[in-house]
C-alpha positions in Angstrom: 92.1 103.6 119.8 90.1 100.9 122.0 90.9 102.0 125.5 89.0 98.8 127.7 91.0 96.8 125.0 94.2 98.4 125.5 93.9 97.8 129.1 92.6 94.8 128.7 96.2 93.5 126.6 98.2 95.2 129.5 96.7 93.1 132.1 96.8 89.6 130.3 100.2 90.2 130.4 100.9 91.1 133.8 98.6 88.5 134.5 100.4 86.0 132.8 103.7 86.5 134.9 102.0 84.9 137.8 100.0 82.4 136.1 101.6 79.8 137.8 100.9 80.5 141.4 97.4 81.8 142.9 97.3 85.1 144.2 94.9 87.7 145.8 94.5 89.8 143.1 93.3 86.9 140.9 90.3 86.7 143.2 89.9 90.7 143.6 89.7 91.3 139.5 87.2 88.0 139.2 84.8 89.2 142.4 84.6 92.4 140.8 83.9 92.0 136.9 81.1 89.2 138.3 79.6 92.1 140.0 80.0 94.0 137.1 78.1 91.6 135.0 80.7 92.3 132.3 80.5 94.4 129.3 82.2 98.2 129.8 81.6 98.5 133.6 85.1 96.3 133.9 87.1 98.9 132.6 87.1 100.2 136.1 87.8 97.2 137.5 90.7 96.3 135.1 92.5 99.4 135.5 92.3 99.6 139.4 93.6 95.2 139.1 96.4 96.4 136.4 97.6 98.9 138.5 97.6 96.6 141.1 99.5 94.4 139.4 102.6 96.8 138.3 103.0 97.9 141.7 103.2 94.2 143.1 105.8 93.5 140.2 107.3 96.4 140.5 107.5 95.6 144.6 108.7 92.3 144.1 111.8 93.3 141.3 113.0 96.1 143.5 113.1 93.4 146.7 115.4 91.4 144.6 117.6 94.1 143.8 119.1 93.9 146.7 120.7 90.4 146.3 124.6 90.6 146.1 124.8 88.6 143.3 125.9 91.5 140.5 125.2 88.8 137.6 121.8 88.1 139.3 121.0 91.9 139.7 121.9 92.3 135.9 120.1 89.9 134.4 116.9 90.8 136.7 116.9 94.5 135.1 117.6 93.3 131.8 114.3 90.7 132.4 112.4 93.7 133.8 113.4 95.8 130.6 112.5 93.1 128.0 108.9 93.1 130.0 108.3 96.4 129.5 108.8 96.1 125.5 106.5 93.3 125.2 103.9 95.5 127.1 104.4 98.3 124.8 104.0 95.8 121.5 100.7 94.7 123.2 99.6 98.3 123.2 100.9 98.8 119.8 99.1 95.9 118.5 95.5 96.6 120.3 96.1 100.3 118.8 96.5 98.8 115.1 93.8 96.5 114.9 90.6 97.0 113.1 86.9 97.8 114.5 85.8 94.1 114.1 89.1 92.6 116.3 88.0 95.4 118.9 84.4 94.2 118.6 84.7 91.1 118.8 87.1 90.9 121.5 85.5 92.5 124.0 81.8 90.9 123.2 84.1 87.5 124.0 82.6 86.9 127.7 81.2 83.9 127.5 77.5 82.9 127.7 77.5 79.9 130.0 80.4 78.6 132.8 80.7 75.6 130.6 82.2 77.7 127.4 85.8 77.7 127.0 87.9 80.3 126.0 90.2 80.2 123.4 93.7 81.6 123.6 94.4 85.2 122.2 97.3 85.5 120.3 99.9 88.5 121.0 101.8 90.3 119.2 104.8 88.3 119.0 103.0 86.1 117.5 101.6 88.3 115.0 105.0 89.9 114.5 106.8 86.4 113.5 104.3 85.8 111.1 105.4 85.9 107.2 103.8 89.6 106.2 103.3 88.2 102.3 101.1 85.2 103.8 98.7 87.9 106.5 95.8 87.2 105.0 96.0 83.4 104.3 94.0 81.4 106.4 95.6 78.2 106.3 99.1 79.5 106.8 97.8 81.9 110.0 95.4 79.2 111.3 97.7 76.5 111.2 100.8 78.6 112.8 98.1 79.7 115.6 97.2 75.6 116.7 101.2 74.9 116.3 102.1 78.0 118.6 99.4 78.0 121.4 98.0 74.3 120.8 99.7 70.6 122.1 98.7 67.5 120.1 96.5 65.0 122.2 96.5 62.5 119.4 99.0 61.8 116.6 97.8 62.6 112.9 96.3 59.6 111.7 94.7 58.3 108.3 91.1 57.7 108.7 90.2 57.3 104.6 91.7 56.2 101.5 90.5 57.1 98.0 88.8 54.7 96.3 90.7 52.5 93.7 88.5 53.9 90.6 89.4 57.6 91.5 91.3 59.6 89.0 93.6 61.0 90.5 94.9 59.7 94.0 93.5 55.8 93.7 94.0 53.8 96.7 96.0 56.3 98.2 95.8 57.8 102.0 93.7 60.8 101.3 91.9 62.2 104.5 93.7 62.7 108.1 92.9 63.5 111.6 94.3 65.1 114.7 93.3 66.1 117.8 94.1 69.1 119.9 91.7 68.0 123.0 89.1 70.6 122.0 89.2 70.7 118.3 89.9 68.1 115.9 91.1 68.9 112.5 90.2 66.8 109.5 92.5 67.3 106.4 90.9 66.1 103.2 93.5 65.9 100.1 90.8 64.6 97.9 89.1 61.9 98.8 85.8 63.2 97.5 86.3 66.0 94.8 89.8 67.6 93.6 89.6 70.6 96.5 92.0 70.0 99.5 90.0 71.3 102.2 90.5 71.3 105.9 87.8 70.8 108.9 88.0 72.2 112.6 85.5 70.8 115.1 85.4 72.9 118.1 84.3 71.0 121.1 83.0 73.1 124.4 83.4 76.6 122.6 80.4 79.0 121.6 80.0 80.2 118.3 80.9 83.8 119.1 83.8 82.8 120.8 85.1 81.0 117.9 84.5 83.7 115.4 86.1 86.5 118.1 89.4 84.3 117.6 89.4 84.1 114.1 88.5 87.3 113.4 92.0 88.8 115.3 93.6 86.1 113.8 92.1 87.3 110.1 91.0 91.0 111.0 90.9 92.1 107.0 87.5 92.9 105.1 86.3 93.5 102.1 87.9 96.7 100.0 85.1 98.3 98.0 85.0 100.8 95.7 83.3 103.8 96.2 81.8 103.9 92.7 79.5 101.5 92.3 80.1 99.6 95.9 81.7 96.3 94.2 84.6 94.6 95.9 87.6 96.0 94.8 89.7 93.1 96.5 87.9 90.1 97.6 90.2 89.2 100.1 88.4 89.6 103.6 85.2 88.7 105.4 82.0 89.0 103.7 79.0 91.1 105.4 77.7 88.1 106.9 80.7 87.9 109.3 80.9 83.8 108.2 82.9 83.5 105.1 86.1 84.9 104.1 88.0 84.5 101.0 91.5 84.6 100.4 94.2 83.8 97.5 91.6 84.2 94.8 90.1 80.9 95.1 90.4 79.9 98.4 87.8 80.4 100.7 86.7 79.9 104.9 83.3 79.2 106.2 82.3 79.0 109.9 79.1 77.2 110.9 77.1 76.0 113.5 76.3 71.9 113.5 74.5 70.2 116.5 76.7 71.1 119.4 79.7 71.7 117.6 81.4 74.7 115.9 82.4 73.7 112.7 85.2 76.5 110.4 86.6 74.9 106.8 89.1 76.1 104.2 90.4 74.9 101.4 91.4 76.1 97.4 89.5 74.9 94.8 91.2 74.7 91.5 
């Protein structure tokens, strides 16, 4: 159990239910985690802001209780209801994941105000997720961008093979599409006979980068106890940057310049 975690799930959601409008306790949780510096001194400062919180929602559903409107009144405790299970599947999910999601998650402040943050995904995300495809890369990664991403610019082809390859001549074989942030270049080919996909990350730190994809893809190597060999390769590695999945598919995150560079692909 990760208690500054834990906590740390509740308020994102309370949180998010006044996203949209700016309010005091916004200000009162940032003034005190900067004083704080960050790091375990915020669970303090979480919890006192969470509470906070359910007492203002709490306040605010019990005001509207008293409208006439029976319908209204209904539908406001069956809202308030439904909240209260997505809270508990937050804490359910923080509970379940492994070391290395806890980690990584809360060593996720970042190191300079011009480092974005990357959305965390919740647990109704993970829950919709196909259970036989958990551990592929391509199939979590991409449903991740399509649930919490918007296109900023259509997939387009920027390369065709060329007309002496053996396989795919002349045909449209590398893409590209932008998410503001991240591009994603998907290569069918053009160059070898692996189909392998390319995110830039654009104004994100390495480590942030790496804490997302590590909830996203929390599973490590299984070894055996014996002799210490992998018993499934499926998972990260010990050097935190490559992870393999469906025998011969593998990911890599790197550093390049000023950009955060993460492939995949299968080889054949």
């Amino acid at each position: 159990m990760a208690p500054l975690l834990l906590i740390m799930f509740v308020f994102n959601t309370l949180f998010t239910q006044a996203a949209q409008s700016k309010h005091r306790l916004n200000d009162a949780y940032a003034l005190c985690y900067s004083d704080q510096n960050g790091g375990f001194d915020i669970l303090d400062c979480t919890m006192k802001v969470s509470e906070a919180w359910t007492k203002e929602i709490t306040k605010q559903c019990n005001g509207l209780m008293n409208v006439p409107d029976t319908t209204t009144r209904h539908d406001l405790k069956q809202a308030q209801g439904l909240w209260i299970k997505y809270k508990d599947l937050e804490f359910k999910l923080s509970s379940s994941l492994p070391d290395e999601a806890v980690k990584t998650t809360q060593d996720s402040t970042p190191t300079s105000k011009n480092d974005s943050v990357l959305i965390t995904p919740d647990s109704l995300f993970f829950k919709q997720l196909d259970a036989s495809k958990r551990d592929d890369a391509e199939y979590v990664i991409g449903k991740y961008m399509e649930t919490y991403f918007e296109v900023t610019k259509q997939k387009e082809v920027i390369e065709k093979a060329s007309m002496d390859h053996t396989e795919i001549p002349g045909e449209d074989c590398r893409y590209k599409t932008e998410y503001k942030n991240i591009t994603i270049i998907e290569d069918f080919g053009c160059d070898s006979y692996f189909q392998t996909t390319t995110m830039a990350f654009s104004n994100y730190s390495f480590e942030e980068v790496k804490r997302i994809i590590k909830i996203l893809l929390p599973k490590e190597y299984s070894r055996k106890e014996n002799d210490g060999s992998p018993e499934d390769y499926t998972g990260w590695d010990k050097s935190g940057r490559y992870y393999n999945y469906n025998d011969n598919c593998s990911l890599d995150i790197l550093k390049e310049n000023k950009k955060i560079l993460m492939s995949y692909g299968c080889s054949c």
